[in-house]
mmCIF file as gemmi writes it, N, C-alpha and C atoms, coordinates in Angstrom:
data_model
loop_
_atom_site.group_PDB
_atom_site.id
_atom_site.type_symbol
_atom_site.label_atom_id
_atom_site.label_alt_id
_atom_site.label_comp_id
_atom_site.label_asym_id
_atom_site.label_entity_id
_atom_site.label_seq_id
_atom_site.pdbx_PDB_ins_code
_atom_site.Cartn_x
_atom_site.Cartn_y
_atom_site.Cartn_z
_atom_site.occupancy
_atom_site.B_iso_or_equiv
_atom_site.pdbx_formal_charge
_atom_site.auth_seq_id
_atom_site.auth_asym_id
_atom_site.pdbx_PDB_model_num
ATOM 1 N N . UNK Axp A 1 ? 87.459 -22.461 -16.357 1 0 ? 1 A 1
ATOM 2 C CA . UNK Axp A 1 ? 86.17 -23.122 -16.241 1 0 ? 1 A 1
ATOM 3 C C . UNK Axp A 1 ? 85.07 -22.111 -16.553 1 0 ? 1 A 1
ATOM 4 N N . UNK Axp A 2 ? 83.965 -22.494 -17.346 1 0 ? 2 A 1
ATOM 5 C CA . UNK Axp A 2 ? 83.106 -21.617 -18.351 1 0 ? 2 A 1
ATOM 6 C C . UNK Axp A 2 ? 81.725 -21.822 -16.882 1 0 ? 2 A 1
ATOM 7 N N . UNK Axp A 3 ? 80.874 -20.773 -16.629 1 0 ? 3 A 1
ATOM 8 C CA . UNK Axp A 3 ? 80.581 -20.442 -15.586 1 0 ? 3 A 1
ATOM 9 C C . UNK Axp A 3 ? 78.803 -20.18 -15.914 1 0 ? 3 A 1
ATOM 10 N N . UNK Axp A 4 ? 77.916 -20.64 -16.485 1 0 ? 4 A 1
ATOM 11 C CA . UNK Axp A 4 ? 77.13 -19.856 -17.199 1 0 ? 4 A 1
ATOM 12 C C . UNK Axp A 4 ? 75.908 -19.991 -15.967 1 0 ? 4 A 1
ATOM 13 N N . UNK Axp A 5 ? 75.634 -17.983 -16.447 1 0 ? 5 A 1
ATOM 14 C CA . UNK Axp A 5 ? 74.775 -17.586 -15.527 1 0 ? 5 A 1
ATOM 15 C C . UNK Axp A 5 ? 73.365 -18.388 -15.921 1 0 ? 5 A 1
ATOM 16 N N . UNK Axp A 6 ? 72.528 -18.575 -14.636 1 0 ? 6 A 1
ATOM 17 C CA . UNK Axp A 6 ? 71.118 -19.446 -14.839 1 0 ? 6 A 1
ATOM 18 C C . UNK Axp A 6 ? 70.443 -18.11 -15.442 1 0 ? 6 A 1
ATOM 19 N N . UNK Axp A 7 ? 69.264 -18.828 -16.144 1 0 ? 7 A 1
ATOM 20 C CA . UNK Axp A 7 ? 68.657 -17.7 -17.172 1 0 ? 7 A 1
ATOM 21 C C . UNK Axp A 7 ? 67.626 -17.01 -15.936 1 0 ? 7 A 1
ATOM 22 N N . UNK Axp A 8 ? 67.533 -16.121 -16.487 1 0 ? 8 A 1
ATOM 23 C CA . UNK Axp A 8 ? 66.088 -15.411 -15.47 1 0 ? 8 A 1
ATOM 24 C C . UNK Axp A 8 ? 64.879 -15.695 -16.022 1 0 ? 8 A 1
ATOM 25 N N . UNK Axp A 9 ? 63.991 -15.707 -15.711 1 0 ? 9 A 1
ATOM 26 C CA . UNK Axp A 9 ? 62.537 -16.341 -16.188 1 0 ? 9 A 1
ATOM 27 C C . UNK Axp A 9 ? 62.183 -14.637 -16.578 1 0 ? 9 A 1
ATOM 28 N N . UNK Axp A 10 ? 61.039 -14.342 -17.047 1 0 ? 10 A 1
ATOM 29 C CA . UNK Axp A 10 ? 60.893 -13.234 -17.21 1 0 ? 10 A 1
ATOM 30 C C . UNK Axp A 10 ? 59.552 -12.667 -15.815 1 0 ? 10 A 1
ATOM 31 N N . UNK Axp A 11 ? 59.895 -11.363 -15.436 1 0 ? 11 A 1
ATOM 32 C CA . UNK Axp A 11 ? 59.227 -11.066 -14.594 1 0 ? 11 A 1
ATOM 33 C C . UNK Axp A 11 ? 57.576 -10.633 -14.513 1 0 ? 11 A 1
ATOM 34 N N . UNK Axp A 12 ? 56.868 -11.166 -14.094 1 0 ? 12 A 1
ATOM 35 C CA . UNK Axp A 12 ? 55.507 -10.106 -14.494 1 0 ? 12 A 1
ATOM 36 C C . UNK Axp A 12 ? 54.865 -9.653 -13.238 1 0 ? 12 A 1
ATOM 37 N N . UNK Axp A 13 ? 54.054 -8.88 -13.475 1 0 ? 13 A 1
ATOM 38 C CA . UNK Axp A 13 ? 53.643 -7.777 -12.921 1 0 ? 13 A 1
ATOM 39 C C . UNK Axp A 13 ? 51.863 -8.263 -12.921 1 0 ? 13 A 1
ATOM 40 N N . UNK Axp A 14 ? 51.08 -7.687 -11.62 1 0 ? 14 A 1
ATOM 41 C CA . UNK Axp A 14 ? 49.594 -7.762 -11.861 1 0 ? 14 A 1
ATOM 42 C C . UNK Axp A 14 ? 49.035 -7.32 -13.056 1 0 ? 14 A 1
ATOM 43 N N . UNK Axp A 15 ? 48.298 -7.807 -13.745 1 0 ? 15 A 1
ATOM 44 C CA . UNK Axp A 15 ? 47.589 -6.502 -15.051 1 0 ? 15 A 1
ATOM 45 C C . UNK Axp A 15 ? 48.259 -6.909 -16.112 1 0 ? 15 A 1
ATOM 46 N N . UNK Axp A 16 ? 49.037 -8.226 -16.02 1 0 ? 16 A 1
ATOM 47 C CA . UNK Axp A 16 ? 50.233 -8.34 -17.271 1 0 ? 16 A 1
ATOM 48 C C . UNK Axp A 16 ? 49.27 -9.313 -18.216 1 0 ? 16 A 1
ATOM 49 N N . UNK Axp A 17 ? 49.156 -8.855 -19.491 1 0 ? 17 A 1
ATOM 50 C CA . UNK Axp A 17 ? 48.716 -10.044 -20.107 1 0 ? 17 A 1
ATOM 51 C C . UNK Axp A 17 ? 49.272 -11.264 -21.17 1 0 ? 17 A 1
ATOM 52 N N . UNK Axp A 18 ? 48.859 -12.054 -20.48 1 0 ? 18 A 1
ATOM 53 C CA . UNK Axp A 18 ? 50.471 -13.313 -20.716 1 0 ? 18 A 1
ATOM 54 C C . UNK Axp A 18 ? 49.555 -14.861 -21.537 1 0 ? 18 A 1
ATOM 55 N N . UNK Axp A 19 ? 50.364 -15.551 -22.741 1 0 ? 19 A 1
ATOM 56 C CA . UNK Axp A 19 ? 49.746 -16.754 -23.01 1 0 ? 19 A 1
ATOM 57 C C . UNK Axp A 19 ? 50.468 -17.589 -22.493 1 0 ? 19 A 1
ATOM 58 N N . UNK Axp A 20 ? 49.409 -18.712 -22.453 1 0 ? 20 A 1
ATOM 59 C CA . UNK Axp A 20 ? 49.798 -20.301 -21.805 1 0 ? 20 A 1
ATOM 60 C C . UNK Axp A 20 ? 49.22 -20.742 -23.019 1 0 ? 20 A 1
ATOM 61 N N . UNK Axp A 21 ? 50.274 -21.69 -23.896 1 0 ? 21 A 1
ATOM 62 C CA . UNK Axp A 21 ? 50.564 -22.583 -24.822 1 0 ? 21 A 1
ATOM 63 C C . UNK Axp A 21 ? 50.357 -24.533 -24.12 1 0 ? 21 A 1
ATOM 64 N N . UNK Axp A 22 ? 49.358 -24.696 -24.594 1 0 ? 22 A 1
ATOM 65 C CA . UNK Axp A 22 ? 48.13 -25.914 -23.716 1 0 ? 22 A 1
ATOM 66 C C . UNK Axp A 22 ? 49.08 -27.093 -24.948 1 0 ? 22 A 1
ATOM 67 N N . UNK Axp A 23 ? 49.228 -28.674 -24.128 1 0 ? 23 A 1
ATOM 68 C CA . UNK Axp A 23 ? 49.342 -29.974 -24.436 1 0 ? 23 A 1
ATOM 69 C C . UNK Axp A 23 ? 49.02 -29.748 -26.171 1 0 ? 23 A 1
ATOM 70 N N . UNK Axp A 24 ? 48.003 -29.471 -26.363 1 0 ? 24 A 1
ATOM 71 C CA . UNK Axp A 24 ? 47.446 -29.67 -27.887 1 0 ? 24 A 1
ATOM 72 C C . UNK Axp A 24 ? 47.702 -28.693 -29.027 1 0 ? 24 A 1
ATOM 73 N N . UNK Axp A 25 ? 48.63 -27.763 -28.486 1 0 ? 25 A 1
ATOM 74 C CA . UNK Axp A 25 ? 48.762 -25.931 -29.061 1 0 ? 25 A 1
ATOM 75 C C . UNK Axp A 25 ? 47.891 -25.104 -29.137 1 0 ? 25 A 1
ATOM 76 N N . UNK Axp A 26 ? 46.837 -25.527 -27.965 1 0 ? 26 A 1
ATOM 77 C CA . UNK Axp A 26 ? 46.088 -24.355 -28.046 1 0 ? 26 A 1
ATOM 78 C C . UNK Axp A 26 ? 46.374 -23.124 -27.451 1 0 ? 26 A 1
ATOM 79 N N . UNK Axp A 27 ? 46.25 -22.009 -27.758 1 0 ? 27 A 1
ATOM 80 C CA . UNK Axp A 27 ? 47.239 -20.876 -27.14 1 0 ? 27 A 1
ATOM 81 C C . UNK Axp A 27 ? 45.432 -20.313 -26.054 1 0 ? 27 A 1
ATOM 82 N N . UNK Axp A 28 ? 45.756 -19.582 -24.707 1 0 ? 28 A 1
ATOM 83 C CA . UNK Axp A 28 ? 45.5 -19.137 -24.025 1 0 ? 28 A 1
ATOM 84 C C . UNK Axp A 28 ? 45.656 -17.545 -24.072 1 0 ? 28 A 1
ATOM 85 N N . UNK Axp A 29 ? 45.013 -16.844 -23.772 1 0 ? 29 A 1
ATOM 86 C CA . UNK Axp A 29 ? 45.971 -15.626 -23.04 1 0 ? 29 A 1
ATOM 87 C C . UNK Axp A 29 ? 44.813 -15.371 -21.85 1 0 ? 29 A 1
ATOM 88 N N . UNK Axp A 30 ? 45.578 -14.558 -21.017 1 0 ? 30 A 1
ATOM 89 C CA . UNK Axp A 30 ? 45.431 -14.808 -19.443 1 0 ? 30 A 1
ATOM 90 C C . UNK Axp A 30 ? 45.871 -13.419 -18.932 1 0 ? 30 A 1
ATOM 91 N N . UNK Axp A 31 ? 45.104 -13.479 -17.871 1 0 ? 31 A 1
ATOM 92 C CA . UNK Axp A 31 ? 45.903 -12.107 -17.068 1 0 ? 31 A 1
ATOM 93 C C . UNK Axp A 31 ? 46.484 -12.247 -15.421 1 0 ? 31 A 1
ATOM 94 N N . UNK Axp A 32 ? 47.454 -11.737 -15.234 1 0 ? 32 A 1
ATOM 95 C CA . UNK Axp A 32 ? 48.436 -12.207 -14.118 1 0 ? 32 A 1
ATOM 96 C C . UNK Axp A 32 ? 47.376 -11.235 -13.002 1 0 ? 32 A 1
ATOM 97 N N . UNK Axp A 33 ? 47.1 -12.483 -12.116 1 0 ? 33 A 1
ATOM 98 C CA . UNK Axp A 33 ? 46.779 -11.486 -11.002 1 0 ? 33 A 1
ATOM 99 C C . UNK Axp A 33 ? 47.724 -11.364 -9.624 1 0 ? 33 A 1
ATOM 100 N N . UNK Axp A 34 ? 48.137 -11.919 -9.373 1 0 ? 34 A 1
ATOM 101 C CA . UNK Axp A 34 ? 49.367 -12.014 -8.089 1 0 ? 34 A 1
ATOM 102 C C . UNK Axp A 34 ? 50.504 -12.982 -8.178 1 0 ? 34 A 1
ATOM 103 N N . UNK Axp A 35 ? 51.618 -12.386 -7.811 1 0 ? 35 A 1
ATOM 104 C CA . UNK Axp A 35 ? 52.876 -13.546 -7.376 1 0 ? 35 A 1
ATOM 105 C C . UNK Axp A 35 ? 52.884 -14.028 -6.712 1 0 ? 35 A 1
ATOM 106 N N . UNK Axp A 36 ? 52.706 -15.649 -6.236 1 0 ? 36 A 1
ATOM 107 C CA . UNK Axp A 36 ? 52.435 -16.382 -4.844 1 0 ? 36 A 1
ATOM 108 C C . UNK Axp A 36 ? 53.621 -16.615 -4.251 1 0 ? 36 A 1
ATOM 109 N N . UNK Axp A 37 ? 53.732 -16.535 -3.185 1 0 ? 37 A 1
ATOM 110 C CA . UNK Axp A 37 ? 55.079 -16.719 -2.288 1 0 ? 37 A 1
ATOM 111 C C . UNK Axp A 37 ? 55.752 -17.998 -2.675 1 0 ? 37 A 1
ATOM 112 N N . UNK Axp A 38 ? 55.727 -18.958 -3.946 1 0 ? 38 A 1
ATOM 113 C CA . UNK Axp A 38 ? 56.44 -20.039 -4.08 1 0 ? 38 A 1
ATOM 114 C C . UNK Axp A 38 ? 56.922 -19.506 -5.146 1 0 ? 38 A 1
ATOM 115 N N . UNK Axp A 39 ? 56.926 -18.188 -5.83 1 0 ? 39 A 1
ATOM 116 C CA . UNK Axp A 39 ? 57.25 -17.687 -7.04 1 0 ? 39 A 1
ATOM 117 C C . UNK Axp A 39 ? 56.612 -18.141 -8.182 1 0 ? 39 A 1
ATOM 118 N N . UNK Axp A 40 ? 55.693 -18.603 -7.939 1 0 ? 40 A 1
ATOM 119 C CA . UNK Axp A 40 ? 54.801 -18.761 -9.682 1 0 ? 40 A 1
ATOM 120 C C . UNK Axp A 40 ? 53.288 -17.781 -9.509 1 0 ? 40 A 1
ATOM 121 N N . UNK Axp A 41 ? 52.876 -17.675 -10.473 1 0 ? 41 A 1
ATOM 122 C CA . UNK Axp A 41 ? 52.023 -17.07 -10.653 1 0 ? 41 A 1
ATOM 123 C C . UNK Axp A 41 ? 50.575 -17.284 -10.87 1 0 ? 41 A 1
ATOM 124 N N . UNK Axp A 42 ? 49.497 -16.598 -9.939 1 0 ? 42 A 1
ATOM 125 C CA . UNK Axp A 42 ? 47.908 -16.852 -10.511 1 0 ? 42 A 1
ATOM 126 C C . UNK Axp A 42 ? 47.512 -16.317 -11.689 1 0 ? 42 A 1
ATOM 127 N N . UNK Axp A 43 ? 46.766 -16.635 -12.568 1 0 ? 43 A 1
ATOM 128 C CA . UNK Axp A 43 ? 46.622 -16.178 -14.089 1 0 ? 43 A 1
ATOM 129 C C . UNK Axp A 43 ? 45.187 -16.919 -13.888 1 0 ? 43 A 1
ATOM 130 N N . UNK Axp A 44 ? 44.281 -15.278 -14.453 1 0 ? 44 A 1
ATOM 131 C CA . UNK Axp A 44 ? 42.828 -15.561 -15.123 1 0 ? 44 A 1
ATOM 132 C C . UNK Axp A 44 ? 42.749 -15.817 -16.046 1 0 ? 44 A 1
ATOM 133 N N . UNK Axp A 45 ? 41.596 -16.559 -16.603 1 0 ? 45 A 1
ATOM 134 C CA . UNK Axp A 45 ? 41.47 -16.535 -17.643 1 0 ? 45 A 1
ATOM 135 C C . UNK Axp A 45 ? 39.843 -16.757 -17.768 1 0 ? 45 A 1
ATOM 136 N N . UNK Axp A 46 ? 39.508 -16.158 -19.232 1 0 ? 46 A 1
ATOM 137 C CA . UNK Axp A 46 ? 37.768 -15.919 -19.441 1 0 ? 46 A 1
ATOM 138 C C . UNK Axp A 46 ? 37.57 -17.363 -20.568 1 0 ? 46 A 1
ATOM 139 N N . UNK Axp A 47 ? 36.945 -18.178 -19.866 1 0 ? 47 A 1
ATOM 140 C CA . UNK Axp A 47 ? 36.708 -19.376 -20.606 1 0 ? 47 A 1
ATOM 141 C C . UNK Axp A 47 ? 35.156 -18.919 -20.789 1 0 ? 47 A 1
ATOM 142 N N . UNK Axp A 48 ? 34.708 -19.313 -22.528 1 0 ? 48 A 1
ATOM 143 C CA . UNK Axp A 48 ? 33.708 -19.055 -22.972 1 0 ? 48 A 1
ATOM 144 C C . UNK Axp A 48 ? 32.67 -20.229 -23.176 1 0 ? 48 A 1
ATOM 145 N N . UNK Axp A 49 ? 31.512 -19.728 -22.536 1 0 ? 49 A 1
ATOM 146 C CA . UNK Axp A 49 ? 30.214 -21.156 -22.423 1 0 ? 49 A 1
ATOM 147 C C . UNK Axp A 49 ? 29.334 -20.665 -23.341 1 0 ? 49 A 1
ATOM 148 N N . UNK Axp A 50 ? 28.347 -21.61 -23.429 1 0 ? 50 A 1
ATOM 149 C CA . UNK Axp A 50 ? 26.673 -21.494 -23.762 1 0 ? 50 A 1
ATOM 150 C C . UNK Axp A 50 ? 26.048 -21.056 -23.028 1 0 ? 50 A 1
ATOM 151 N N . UNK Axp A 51 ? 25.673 -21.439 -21.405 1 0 ? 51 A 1
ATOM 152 C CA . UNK Axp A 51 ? 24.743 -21.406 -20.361 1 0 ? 51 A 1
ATOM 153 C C . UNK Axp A 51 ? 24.918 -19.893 -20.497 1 0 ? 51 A 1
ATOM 154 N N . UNK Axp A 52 ? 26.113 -19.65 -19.624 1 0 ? 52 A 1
ATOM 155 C CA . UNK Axp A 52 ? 25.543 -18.49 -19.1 1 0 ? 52 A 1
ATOM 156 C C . UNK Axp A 52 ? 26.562 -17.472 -19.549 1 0 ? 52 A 1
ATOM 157 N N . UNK Axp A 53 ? 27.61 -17.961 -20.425 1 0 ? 53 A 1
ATOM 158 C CA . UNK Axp A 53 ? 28.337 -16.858 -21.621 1 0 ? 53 A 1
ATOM 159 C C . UNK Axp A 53 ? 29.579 -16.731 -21.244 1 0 ? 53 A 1
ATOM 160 N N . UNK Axp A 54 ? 30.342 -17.879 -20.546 1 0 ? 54 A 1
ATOM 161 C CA . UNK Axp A 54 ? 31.28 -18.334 -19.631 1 0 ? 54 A 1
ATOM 162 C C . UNK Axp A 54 ? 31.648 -17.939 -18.672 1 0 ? 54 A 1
ATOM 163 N N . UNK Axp A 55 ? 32.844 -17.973 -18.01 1 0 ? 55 A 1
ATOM 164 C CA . UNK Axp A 55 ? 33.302 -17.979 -16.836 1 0 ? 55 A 1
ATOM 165 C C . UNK Axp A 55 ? 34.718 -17.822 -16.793 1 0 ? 55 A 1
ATOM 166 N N . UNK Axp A 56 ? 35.021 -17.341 -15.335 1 0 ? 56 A 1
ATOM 167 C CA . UNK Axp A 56 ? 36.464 -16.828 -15.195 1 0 ? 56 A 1
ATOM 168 C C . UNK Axp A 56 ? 37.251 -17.71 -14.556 1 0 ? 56 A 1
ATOM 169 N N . UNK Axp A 57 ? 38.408 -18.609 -14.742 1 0 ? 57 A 1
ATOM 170 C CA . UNK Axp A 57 ? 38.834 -19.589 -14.097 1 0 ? 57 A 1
ATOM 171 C C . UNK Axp A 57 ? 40.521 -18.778 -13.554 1 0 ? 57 A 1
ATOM 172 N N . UNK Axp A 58 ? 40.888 -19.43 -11.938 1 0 ? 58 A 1
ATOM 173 C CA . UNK Axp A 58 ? 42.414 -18.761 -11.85 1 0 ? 58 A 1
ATOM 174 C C . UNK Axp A 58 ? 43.14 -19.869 -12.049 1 0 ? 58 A 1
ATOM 175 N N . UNK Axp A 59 ? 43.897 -20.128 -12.456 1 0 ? 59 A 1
ATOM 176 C CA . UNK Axp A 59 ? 45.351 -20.981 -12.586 1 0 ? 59 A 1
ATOM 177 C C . UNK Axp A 59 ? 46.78 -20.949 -11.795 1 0 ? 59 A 1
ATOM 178 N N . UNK Axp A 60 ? 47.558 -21.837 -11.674 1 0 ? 60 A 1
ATOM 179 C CA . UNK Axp A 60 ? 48.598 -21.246 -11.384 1 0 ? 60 A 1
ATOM 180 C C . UNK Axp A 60 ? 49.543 -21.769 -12.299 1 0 ? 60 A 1
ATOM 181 N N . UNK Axp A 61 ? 50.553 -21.107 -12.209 1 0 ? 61 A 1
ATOM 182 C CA . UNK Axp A 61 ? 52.161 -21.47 -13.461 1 0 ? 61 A 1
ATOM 183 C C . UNK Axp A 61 ? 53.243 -21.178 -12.715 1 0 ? 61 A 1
ATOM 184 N N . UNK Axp A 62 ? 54.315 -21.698 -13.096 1 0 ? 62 A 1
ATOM 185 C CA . UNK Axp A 62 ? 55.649 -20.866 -13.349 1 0 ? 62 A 1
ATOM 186 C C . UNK Axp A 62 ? 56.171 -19.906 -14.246 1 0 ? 62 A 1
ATOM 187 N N . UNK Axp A 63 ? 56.925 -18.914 -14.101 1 0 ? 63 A 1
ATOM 188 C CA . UNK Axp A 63 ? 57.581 -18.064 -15.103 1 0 ? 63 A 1
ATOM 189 C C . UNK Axp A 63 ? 57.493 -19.042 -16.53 1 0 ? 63 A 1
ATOM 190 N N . UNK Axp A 64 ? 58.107 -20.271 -16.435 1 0 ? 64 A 1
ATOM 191 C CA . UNK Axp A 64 ? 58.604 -20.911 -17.545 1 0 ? 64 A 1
ATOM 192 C C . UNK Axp A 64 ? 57.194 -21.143 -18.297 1 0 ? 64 A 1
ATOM 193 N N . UNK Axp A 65 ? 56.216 -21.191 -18.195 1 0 ? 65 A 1
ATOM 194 C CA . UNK Axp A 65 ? 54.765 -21.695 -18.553 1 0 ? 65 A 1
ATOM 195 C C . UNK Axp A 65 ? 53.95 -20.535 -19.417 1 0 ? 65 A 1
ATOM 196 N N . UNK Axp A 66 ? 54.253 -19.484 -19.02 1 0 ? 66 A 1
ATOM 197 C CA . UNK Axp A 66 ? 53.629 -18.551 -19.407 1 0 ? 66 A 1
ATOM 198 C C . UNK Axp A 66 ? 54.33 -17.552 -20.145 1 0 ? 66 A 1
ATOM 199 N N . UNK Axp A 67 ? 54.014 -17.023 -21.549 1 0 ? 67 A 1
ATOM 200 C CA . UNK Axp A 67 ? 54.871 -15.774 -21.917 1 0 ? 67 A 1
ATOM 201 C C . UNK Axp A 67 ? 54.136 -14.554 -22.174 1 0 ? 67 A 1
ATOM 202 N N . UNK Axp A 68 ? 55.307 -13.698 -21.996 1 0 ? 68 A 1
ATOM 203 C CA . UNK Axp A 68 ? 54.675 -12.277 -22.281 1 0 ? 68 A 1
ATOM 204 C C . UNK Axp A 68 ? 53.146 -12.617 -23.628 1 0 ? 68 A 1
ATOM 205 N N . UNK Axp A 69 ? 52.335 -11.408 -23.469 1 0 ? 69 A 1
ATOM 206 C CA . UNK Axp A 69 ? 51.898 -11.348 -24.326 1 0 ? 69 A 1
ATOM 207 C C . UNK Axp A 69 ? 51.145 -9.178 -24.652 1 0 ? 69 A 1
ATOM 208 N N . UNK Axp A 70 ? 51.764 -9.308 -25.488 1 0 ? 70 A 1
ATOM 209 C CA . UNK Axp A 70 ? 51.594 -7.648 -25.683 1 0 ? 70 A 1
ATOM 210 C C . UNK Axp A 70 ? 50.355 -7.553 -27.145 1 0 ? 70 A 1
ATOM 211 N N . UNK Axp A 71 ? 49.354 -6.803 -26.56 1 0 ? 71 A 1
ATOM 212 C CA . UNK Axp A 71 ? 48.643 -6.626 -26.91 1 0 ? 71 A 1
ATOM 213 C C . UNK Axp A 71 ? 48.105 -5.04 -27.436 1 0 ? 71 A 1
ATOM 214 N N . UNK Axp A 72 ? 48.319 -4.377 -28.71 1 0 ? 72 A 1
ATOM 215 C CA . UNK Axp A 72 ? 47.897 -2.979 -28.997 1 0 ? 72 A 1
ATOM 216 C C . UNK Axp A 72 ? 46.754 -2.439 -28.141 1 0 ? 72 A 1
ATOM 217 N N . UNK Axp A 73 ? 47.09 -1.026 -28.041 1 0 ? 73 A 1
ATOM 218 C CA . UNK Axp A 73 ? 45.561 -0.395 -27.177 1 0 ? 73 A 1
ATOM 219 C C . UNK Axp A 73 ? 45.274 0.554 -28.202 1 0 ? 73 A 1
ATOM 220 N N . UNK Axp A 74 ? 46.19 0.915 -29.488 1 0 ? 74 A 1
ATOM 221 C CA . UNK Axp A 74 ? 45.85 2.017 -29.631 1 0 ? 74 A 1
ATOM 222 C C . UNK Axp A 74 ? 44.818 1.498 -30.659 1 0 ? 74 A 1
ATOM 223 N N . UNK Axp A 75 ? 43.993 1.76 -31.961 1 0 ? 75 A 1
ATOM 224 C CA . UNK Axp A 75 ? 42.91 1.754 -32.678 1 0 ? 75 A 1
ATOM 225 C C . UNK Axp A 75 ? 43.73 0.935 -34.015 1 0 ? 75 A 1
ATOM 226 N N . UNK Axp A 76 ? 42.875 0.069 -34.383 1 0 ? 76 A 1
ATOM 227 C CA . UNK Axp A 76 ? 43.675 -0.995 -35.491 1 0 ? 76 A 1
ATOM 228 C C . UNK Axp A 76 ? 42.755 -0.259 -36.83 1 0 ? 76 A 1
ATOM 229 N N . UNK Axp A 77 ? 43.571 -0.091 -37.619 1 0 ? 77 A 1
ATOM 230 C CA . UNK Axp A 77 ? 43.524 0.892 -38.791 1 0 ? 77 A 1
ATOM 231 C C . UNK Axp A 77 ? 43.826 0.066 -40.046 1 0 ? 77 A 1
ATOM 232 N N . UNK Axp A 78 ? 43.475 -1.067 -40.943 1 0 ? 78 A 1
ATOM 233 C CA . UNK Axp A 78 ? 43.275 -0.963 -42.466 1 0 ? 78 A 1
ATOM 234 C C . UNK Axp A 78 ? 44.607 -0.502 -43.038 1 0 ? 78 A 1
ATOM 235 N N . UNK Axp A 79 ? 45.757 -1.109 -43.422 1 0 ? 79 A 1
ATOM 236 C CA . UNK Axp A 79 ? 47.162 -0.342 -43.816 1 0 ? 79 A 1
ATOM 237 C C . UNK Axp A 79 ? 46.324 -0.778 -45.646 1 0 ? 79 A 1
ATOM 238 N N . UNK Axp A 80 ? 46.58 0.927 -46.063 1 0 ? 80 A 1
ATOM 239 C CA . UNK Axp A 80 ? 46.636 0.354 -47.739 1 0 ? 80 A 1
ATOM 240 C C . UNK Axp A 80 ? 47.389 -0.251 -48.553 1 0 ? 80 A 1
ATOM 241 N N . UNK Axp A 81 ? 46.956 -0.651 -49.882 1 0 ? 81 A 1
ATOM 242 C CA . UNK Axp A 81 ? 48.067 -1.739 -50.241 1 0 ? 81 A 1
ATOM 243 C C . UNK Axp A 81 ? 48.522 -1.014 -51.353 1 0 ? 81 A 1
């Protein structure tokens, strides 16, 4: 009898910056601020206004909702052709 292990969700960490892929495909990215004791996660995010140049909204998800998202720090450089 074939036995298959349940998948692991992937883990994140405070400071992680992660997208949420929205009903319509609009992609998100977000930053993890705490693991809540039901195991899903709060995630900021900077929604952009007119008034007053937007605002910071928290969310919550599951592992399954949200994916990594890795983002360069170092300096984006022009590759020649």
């Amino acid at each position: 009898m074939d036995h298959e292990k349940p998948v692991r969700s992937h883990v994140f960490r405070r400071g992680d910056k992660v997208l949420h892929v929205m009903e319509d495909e609009e992609e998100m990215v977000g930053t993890v601020m705490s693991e809540l004791p039901n195991g899903n996660y709060l995630v900021e995010f900077w929604v952009p206004g007119r008034k007053r140049g937007g605002y910071r909204t928290e969310l919550e998800f599951s592992a399954d909702e949200i994916i990594p998202c890795y983002i360069p720090l170092g300096p984006c450089k022009p590759q020649s052709a």
